[in-house]
N, C-alpha and C positions, 0 to 999 in steps of 0.2 A: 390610457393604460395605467395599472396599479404599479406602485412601485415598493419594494420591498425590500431592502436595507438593515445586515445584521454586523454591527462592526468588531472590529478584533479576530475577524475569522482567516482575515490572509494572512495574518503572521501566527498562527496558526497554523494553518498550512506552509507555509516557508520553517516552523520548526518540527513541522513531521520531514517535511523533506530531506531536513540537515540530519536528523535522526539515520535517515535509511541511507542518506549517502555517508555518512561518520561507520555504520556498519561495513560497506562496500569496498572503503578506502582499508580495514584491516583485512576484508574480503579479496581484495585484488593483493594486495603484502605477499599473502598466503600461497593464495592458487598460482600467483609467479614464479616466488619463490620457492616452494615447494611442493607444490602439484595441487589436482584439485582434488585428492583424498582426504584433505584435510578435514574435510565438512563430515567426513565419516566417524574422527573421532569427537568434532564438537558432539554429532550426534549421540553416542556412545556417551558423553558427558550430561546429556541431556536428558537419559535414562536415569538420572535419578535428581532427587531434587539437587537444587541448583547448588544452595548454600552449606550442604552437609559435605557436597563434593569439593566446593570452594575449600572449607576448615580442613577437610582431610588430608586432599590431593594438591590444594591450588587450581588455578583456572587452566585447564586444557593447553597443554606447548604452543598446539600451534596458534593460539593468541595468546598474548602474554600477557600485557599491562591492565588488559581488558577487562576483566570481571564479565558479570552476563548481562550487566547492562549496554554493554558495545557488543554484547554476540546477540541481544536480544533486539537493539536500536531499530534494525528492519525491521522485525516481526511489529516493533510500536509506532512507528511509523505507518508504515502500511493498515494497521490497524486503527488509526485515526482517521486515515481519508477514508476510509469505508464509512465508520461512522458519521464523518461533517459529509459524506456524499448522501446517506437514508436520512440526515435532518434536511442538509438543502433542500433536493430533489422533493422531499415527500410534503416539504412544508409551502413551494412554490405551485407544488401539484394543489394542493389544498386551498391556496388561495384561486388557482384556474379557475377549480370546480366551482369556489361560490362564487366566482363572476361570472360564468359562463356556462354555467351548469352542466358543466361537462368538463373531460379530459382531452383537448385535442392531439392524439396518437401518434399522426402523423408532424404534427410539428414539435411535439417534443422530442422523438426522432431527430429528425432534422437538425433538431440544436445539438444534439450530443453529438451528431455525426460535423457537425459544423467546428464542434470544442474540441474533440477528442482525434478524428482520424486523419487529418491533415498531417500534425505532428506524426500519431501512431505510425502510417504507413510509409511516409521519408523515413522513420526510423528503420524499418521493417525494409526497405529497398536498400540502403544505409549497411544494414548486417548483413544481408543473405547474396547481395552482390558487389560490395564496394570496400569493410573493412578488412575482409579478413584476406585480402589480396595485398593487402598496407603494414608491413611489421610495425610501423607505431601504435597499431589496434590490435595489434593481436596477441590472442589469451592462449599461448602454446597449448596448454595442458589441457583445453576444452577441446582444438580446432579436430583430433582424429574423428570424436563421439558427433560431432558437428555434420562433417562431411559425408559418415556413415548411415545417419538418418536428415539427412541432408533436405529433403523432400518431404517423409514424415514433418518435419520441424517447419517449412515451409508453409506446405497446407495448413497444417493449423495456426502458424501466425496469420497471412491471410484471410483467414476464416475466422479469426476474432476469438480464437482457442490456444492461446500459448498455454494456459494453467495445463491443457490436455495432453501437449508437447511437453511439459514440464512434469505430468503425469507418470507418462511411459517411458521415456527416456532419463537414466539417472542424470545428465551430465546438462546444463543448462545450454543455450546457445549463447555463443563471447557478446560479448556485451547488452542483449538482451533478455539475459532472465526476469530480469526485472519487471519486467512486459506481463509475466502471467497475471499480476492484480487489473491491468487496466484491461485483460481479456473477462475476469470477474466482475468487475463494474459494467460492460457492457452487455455481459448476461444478465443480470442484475434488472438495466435497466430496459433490457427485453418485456422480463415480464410486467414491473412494478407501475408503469401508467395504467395498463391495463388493469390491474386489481382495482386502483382507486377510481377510475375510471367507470366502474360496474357496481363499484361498492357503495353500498346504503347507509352504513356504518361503519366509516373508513377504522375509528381505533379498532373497533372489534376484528376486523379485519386484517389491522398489524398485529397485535396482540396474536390471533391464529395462524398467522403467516411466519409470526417468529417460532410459535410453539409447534407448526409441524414440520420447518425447516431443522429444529431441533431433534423433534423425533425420528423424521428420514435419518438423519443423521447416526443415529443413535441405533435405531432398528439394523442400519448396513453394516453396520461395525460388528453390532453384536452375530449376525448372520454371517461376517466372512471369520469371524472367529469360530462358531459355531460349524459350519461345512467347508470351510478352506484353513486348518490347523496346521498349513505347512509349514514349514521352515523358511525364515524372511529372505529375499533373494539375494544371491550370492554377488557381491559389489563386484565382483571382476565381470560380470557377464555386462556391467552400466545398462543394463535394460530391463523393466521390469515384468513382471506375467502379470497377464489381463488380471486377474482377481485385483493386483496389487496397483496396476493401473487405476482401476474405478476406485480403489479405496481413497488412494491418494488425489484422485481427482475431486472426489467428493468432498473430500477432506479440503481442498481448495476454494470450494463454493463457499466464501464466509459470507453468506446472504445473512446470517444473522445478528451481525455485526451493524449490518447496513438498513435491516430490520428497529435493530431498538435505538439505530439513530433518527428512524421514519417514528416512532414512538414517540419520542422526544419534541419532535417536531408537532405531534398530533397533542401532546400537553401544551404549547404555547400557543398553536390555532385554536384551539379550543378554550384557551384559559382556565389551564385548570392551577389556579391560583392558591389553592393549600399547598397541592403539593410544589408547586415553584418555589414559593414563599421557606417552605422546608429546603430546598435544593440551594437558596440563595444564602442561606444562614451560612456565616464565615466559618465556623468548625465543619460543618459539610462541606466546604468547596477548598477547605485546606488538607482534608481528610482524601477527598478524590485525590488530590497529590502527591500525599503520602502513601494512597492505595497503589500506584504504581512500582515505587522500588520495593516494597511489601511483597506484589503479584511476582516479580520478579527475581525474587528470590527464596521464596516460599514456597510456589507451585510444585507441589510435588510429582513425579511423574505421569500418577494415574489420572490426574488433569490436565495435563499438558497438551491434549487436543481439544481440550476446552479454553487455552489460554489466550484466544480472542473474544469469546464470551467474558472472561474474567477481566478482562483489559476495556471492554468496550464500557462498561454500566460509569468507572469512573472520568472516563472519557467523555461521555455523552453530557455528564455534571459538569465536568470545564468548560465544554461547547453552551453550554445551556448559559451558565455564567457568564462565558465573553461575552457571548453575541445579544442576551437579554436582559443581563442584568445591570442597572443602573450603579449600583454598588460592589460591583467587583472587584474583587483582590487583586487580579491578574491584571495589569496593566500594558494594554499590548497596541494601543494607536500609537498611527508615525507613519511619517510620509514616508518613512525609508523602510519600514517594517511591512506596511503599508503595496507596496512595490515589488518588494520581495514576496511578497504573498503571491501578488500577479504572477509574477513568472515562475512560479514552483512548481505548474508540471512540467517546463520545462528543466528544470534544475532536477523533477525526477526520471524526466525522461533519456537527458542525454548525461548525468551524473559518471556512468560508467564508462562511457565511450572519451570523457576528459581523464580521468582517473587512471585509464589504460595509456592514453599518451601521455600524460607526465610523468608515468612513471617508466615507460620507455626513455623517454627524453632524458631524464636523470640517472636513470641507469646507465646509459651508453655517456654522459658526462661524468659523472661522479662513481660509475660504477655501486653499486649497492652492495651491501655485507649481507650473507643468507640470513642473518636473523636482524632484520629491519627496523634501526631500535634508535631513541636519540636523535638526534640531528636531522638525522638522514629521514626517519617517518614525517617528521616536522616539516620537513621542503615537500613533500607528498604534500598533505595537507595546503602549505603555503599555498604552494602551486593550482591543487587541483581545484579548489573553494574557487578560487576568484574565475579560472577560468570557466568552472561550471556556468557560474554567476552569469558572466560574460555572453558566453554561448548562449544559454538561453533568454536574455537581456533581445539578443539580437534576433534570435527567433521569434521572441515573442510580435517584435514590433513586425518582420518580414514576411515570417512566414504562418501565424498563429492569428495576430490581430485582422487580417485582408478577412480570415475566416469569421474572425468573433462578431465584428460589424454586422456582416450576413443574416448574423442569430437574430437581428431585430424583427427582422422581416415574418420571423416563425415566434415572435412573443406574446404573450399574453398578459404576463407579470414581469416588467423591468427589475430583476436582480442585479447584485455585485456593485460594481465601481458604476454601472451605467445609471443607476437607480440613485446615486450621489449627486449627479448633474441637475 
């Protein structure tokens, strides 16, 4: 077997993680303390560029210290592992194909279903039967919308469709919204062996795979503006009309995201050595860094449904860096960095369901002040960090690892920590 080994990418992934759970932790402050409306006026704050509303108004009440870099941390988070998910995947597919001349379908299958739904679905039995019966889990202000689509919400987390549940229902389900990215990666990787798997000319084939995912995109928007001009649904009804379902659903498929990480991936399979050589240069790979809090407070409105396109091109330049380049700026080995990488999906998986109980737990000791400030956010954090940590430390080894071992059986190209040995 081939083995293939990219380092610096698990602390990488342990700092997208910390990213999306530092957003969740002012996310849960919020919807506790004062309902889950709140999301209504970030959005409202979102409607125009970031930083004109910052000078003007200051950042949005209902987060305070925050600036939009803690209201954006999810959205950048989430938008990296789509990313290092279209480099891994599409650069481990590419090596299959030249050993074996082919794509085997059914075992890369297998491996995802191996990494991914063990976790998934304890979570998913976890929400819809066990926490929200437990007042240390439960998110008051979500559980009426919960119970009233109760079923809707169901089927499609089973069905590997929470973005769809997340679509048509305004109001997320208590502790796993979070869920709808790892429902996009599994559509994702529905189609993506298959392409390369048939394709002659794998770049041309990302390259067209990004630019018509872009244009669907593009064409549906412009069409429900075009023959659906209604007026945007009224928040108190918390459900939305089919038009605005599919908008919003489509609007979730960041395939493109995961696309020009599969690009990236097809520049270091194939060596395409100018351009690296260009990507490796210290003013381009400190430039990608600055491109973030840049994108992040720049973005003006009318891009804003592009601000995973805009996020991803400088992303894919720090991945390219950590994992290829010999002279990197980014300095990200460590046993303990290293570790932490390992168990970051589950640090993204079970992040909210800790975050809810210590903030229960603290509440009912120290009682909390309605505007959660000082001190008191600070033992939030104390608290919830390490136990995340914790939790998912233990799952990895119990209930995640019995599974990872299994994946040998369906490889072709030894990746990750096993490809170290």
């Amino acid at each position: 077997m081939t083995k293939t080994y990219f380092p610096g990418l698990n602390a990488l992934r342990f700092f997208a993680a910390m990213a999306v759970m530092i957003t969740h932790v002012e996310f849960t402050k919020k919807v506790m303390l004062h309902g889950d409306r709140f999301w209504l006026k970030i959005d409202s704050w979102i409607q125009e560029n970031a930083l004109t509303s910052i000078l003007r108004d200051g950042p949005p009440q209902p987060i305070h210290w925050v600036s939009p870099f803690v209201t954006f941390g999810g959205y950048i988070g989430v938008i990296f592992f789509f990313v290092l998910s279209g480099f891994l995947i599409t650069y481990l597919l590419l090596e299959e194909k030249r050993i074996s001349n082919t794509v085997e379908v059914k075992k890369f299958y297998m491996r995802r279903i191996l990494r991914i739904w063990p976790l998934y679905y304890f979570l998913v039995i976890l929400g819809f039967f066990v926490l929200h019966h437990i007042p240390l889990f439960e998110v008051i202000s979500q559980e009426d919308e919960f119970f009233k689509h109760y079923w809707l919400n169901f089927i499609s987390y089973i069905f590997l469709l929470p973005n769809m549940s997340f679509a048509f229902v305004m109001e997320a389900v208590p502790n796993l919204g979070h869920l709808w990215s790892i429902g996009v990666e599994e559509q994702f990787y529905l189609l993506w062996p298959l392409l390369l798997k048939f394709s002659k000319k794998p770049m041309r084939t990302l390259w067209t795979f990004l630019i018509g995912v872009l244009a669907f995109k593009l064409i549906s928007l412009l069409a429900i503006r075009v023959f659906f001009p209604g007026p945007p649904p009224d928040p108190d009804l918390m459900i939305f009309s089919p038009v605005e379902t599919f908008k919003r659903f489509v609007g979730s498929l960041k395939f493109e995201a995961m696309a020009i990480g599969g690009i990236g991936a097809g520049w270091v399979f194939y060596k395409r050595e100018k351009l690296l050589q260009f990507l490796y240069l210290k003013a381009v790979q400190w430039a990608a860094l600055l491109a973030i809090p840049v994108i992040v407070l720049l973005t003006p409105v009318k891009l804003y449904s592009a601000l995973y396109l805009l996020f991803s091109v400088p992303f894919l330049v720090i991945i390219l860096n950590v994992a290829t380049n010999p002279t990197c700026v980014y300095r990200l080995q460590g046993r303990v960095l290293n570790y932490l990488g390992k168990i970051s999906y589950g640090i993204y998986m079970y992040h909210l369901i800790c975050i809810a109980f210590v903030f229960h737990v603290l509440d009912y000791w120290i009682d909390f002040p309605l505007r959660l400030e000082g001190w008191h956010s600070a033992l939030l954090y104390a608290f919830s960090i390490p136990l995340t940590l914790g939790v998912s430390a233990l799952s990895y080894h119990y209930l995640e690892y019995p599974f990872i071992r299994k994946k040998r059986t369906f490889t072709t190209v030894i990746s990750g920590d096993d490809a170290r040995d």
